[in-house]
Every structure is written in C-alpha cells, then in structure tokens.
PyMOL commands that place a pseudoatom at each C-alpha (Angstrom):
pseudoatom trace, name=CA, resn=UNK, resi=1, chain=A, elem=C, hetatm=0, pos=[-31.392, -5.941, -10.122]
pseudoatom trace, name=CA, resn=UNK, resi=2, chain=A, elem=C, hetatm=0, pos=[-32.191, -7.996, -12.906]
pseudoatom trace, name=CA, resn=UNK, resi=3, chain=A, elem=C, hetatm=0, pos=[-29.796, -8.376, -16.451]
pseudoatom trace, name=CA, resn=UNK, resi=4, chain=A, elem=C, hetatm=0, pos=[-32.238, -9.731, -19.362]
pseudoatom trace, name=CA, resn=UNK, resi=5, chain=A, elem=C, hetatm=0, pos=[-34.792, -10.355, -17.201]
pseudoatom trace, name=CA, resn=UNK, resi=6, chain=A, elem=C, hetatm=0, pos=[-32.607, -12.185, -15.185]
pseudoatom trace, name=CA, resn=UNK, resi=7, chain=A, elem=C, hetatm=0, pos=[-30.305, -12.665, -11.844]
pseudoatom trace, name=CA, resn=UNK, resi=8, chain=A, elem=C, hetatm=0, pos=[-26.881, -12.002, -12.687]
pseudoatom trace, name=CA, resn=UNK, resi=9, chain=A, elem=C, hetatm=0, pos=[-25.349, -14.652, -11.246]
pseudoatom trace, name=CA, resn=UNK, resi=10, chain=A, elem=C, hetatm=0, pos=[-27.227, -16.779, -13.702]
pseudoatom trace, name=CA, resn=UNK, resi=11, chain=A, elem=C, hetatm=0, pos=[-25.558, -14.651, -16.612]
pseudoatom trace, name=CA, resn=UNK, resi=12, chain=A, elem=C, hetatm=0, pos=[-22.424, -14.780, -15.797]
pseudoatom trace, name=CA, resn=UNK, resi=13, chain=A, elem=C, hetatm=0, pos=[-22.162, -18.341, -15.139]
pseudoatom trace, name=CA, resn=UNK, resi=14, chain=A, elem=C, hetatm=0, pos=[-23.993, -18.998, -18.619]
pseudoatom trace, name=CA, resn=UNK, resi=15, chain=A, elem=C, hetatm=0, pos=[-21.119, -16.522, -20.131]
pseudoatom trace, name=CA, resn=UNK, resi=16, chain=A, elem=C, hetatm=0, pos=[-18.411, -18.826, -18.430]
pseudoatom trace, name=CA, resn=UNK, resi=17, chain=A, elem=C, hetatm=0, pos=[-19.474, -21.970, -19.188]
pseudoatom trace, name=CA, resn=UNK, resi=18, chain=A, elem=C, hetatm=0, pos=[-19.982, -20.965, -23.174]
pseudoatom trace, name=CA, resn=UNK, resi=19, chain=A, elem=C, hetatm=0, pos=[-16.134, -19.681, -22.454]
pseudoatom trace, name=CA, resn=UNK, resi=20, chain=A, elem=C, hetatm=0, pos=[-15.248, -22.765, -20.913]
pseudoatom trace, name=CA, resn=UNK, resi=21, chain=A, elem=C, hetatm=0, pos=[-17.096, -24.515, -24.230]
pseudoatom trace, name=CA, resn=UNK, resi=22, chain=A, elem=C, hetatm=0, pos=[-15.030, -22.499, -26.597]
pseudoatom trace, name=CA, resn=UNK, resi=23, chain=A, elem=C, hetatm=0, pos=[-11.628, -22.514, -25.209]
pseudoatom trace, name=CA, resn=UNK, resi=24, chain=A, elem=C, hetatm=0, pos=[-12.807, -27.131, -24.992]
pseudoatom trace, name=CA, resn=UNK, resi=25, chain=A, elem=C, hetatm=0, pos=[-13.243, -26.905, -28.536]
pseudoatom trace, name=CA, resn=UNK, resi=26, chain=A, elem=C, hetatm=0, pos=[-10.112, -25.291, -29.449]
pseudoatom trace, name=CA, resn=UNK, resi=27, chain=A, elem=C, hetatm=0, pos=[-11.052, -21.885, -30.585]
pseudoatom trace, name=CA, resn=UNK, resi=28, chain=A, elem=C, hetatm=0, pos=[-7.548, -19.701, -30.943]
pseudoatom trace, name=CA, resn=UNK, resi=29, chain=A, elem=C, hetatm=0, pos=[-7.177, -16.935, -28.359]
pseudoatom trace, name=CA, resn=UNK, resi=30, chain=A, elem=C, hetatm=0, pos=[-9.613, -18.832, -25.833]
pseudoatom trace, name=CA, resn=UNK, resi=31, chain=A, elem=C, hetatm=0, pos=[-7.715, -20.961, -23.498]
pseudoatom trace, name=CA, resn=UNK, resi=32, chain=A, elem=C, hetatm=0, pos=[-9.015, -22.415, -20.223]
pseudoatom trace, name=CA, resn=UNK, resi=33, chain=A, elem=C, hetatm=0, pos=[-6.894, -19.623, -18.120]
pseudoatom trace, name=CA, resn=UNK, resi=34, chain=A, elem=C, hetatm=0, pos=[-7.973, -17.078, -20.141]
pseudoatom trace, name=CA, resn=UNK, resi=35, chain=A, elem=C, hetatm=0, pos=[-12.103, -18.390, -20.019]
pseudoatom trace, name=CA, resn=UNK, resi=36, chain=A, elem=C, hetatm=0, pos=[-11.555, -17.908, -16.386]
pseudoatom trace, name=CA, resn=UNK, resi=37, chain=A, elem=C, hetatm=0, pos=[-10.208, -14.751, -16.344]
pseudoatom trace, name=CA, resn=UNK, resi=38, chain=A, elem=C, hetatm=0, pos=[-12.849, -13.296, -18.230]
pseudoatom trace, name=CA, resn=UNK, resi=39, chain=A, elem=C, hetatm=0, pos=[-15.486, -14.657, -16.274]
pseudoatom trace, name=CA, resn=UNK, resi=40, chain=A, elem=C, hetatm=0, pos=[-13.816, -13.303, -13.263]
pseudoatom trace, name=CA, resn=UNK, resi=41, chain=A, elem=C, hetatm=0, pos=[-13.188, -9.680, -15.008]
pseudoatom trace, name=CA, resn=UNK, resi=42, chain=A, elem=C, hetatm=0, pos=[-17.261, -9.785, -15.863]
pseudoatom trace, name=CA, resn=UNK, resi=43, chain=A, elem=C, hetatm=0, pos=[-18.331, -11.090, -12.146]
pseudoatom trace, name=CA, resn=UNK, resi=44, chain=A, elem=C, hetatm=0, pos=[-16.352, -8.553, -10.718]
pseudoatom trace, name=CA, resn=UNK, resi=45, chain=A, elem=C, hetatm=0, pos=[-17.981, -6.224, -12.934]
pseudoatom trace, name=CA, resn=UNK, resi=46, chain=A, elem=C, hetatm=0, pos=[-21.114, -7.153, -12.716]
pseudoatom trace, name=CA, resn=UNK, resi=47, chain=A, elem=C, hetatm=0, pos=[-20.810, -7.423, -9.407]
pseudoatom trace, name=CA, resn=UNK, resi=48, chain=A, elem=C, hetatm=0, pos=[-19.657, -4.069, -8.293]
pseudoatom trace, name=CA, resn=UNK, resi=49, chain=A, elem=C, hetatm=0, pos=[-22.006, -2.345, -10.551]
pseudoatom trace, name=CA, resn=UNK, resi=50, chain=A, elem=C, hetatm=0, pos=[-25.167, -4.047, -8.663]
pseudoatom trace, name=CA, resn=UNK, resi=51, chain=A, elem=C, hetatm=0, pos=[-24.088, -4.238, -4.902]
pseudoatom trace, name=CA, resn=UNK, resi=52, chain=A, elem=C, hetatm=0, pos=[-25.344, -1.203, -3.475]
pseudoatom trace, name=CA, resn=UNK, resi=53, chain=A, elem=C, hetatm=0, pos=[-23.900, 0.528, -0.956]
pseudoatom trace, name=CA, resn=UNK, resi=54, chain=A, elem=C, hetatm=0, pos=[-20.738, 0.560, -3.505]
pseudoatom trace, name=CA, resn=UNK, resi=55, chain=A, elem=C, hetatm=0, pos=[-17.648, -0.850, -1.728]
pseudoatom trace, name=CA, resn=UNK, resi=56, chain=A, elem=C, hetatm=0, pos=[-14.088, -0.041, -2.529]
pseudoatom trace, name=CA, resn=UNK, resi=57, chain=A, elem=C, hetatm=0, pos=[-12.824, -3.957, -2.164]
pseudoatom trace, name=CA, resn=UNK, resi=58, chain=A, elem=C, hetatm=0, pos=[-15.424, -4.085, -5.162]
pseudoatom trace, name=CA, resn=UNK, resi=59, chain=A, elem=C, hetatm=0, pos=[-13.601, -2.119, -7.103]
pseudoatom trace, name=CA, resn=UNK, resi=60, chain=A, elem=C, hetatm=0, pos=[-9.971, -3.828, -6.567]
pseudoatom trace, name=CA, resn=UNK, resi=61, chain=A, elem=C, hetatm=0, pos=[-11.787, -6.787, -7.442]
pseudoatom trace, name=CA, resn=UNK, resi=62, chain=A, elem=C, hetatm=0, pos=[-12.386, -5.835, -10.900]
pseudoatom trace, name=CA, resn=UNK, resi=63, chain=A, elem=C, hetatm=0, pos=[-8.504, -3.748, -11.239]
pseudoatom trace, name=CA, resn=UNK, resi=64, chain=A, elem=C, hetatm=0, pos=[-7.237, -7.919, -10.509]
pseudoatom trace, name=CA, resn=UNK, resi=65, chain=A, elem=C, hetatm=0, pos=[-9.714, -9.524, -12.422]
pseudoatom trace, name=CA, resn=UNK, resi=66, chain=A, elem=C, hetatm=0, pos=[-8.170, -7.434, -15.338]
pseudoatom trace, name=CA, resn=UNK, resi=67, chain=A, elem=C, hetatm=0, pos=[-4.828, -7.707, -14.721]
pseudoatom trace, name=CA, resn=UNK, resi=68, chain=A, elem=C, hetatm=0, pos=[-5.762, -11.689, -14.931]
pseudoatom trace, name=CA, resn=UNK, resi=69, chain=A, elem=C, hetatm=0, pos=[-6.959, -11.015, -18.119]
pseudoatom trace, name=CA, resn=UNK, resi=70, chain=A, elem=C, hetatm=0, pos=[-4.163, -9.369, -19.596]
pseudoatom trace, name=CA, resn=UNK, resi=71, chain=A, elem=C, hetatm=0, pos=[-1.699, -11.682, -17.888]
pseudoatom trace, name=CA, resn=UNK, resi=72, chain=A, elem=C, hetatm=0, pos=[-3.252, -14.440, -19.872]
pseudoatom trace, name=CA, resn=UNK, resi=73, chain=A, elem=C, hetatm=0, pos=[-2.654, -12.933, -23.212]
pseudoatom trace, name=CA, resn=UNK, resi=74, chain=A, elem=C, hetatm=0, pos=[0.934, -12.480, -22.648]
pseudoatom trace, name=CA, resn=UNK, resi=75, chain=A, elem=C, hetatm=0, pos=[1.072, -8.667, -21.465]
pseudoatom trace, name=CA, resn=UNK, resi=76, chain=A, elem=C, hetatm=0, pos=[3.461, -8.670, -18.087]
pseudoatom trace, name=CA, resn=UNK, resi=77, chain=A, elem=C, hetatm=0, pos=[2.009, -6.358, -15.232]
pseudoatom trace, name=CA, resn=UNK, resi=78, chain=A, elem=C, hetatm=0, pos=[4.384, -6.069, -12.165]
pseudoatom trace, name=CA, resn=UNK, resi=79, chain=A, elem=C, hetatm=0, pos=[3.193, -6.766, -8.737]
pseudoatom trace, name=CA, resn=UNK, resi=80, chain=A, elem=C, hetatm=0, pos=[4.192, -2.998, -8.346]
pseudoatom trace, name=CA, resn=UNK, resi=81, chain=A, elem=C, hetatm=0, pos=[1.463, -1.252, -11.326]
pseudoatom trace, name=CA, resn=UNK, resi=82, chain=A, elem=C, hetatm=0, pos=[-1.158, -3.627, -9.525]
pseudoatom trace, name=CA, resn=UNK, resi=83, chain=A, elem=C, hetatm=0, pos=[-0.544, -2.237, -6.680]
pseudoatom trace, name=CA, resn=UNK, resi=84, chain=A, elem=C, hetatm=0, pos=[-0.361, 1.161, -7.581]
pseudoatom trace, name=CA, resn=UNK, resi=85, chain=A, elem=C, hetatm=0, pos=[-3.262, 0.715, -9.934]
pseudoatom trace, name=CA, resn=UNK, resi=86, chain=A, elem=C, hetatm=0, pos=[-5.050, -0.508, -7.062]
pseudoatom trace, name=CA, resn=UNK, resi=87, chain=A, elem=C, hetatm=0, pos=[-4.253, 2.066, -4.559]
pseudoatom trace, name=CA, resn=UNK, resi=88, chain=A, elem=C, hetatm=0, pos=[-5.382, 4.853, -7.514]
pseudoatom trace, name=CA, resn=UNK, resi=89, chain=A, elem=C, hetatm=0, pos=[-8.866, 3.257, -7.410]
pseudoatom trace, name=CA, resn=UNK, resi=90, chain=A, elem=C, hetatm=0, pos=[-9.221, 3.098, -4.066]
pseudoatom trace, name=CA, resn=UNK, resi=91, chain=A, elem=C, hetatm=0, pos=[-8.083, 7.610, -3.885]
pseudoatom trace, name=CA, resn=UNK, resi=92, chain=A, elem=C, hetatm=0, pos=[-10.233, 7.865, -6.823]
pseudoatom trace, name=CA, resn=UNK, resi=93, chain=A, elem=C, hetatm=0, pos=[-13.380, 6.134, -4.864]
pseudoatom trace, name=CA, resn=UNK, resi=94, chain=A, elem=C, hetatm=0, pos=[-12.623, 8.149, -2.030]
pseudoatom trace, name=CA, resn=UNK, resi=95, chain=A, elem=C, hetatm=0, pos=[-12.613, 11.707, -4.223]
pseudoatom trace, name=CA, resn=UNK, resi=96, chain=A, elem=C, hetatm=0, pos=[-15.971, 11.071, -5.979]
pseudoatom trace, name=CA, resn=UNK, resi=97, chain=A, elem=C, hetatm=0, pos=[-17.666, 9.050, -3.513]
pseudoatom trace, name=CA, resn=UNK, resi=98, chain=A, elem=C, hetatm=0, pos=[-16.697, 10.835, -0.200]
pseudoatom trace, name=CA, resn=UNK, resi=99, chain=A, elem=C, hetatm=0, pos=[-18.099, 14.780, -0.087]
pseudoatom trace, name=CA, resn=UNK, resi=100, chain=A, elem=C, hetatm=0, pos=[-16.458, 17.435, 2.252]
pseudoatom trace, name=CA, resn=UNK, resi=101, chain=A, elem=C, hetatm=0, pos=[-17.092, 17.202, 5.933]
pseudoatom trace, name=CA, resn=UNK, resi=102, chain=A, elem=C, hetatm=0, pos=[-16.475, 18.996, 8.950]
pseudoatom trace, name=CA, resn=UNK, resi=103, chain=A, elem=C, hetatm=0, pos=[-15.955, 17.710, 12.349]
pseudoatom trace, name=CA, resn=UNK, resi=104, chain=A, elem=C, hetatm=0, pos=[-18.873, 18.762, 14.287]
pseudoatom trace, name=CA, resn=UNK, resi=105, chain=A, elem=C, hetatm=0, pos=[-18.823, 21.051, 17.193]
pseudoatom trace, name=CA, resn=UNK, resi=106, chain=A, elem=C, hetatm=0, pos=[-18.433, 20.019, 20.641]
pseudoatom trace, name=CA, resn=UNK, resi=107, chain=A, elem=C, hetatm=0, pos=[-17.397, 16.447, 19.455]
pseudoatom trace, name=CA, resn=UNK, resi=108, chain=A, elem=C, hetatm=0, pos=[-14.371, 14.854, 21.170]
pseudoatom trace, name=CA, resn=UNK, resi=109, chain=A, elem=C, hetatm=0, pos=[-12.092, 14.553, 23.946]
pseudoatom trace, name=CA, resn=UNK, resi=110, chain=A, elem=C, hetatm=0, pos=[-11.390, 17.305, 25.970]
pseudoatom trace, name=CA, resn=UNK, resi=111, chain=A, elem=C, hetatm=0, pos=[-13.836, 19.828, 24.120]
pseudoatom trace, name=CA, resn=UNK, resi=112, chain=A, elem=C, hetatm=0, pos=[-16.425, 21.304, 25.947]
pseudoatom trace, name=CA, resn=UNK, resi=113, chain=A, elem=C, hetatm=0, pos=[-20.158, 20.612, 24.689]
for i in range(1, 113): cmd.bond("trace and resi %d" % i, "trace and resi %d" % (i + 1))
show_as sticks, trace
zoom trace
C-alpha cells in the first residue's frame, strides 16, 4: 500500500524529521519528547492500518503510542487506564473481528468420529 504515491515508511520518517526540525528550532508546544511521540502515535497508526492480516499487538501499539503523546503534554495516565485501555482494545478486536463459531462435530478427545 502506497500513501502519496509512496511507501509509508518513507512518510512517516519525513513527518518525524520535520517534527524533530520544529521542536530544534524552538517552536512552543513541540519539544523533542513530544516530536517522538507523535511520530510513534502516526507509525503505529499507519502501521496497523496497512499490515494485513490485522493483529491485535497492532492495535496496543497505537493505545501506547497515545498515551506517549498525552504524557508529553502534561495529562497523567496511570499505569492502571493503560492497561485497562489496552485490555478494552484487545475485547473490542476480538468482538468485531472474531464471528461466531461452533466446535465441529466429532472433533476431540474422547468423542467418537
């Protein structure tokens, strides 16, 4: 998959470096911590909306990348809402990714086929 014509990978590390630039040059609200976390946030993003099949570690990827982010502009998140934010992910990737099943017949010890 290609963003602008482009890999990804290639965007995102343009993104970050003009990040990196800006928080260099001084501009208010961007600091070095905070360029990083952003670029992390995006990877993560960008990331787990190309890789195909979708993975769930994807997916906590981009619930720490933004807890990164809003660590670095002052808002506390306890180790505990990560967690639980992360764990909520993961039930709600299970509900809309995994459809009903039933075992199927004659599978498994001690039935007979």
């Amino acid at each position: 998959m290609k963003l602008f014509g482009r890999e990804p990978a290639v965007i995102t590390a343009t993104g970050g470096a003009f990040l990196t630039f800006l928080a260099a040059v001084g501009v208010p609200g961007v600091s070095a911590g905070a360029a990083a976390a952003i670029t992390s946030l995006v990877a993560a993003g960008v990331i787990a909306a190309t890789t195909r099949p979708v993975a769930p570690a994807l997916l906590t990827g981009v619930v720490s990348a933004g807890v990164a982010v809003l660590s670095e502009y002052g808002m506390h998140v306890a180790d505990d809402v990560t967690g639980a934010a992360t764990g909520l992910v993961l039930a709600l990737f299970g509900l809309l990714t995994r459809g009903q099943v039933s075992p199927a017949q004659g599978v498994g010890p001690g039935v007979p086929g």
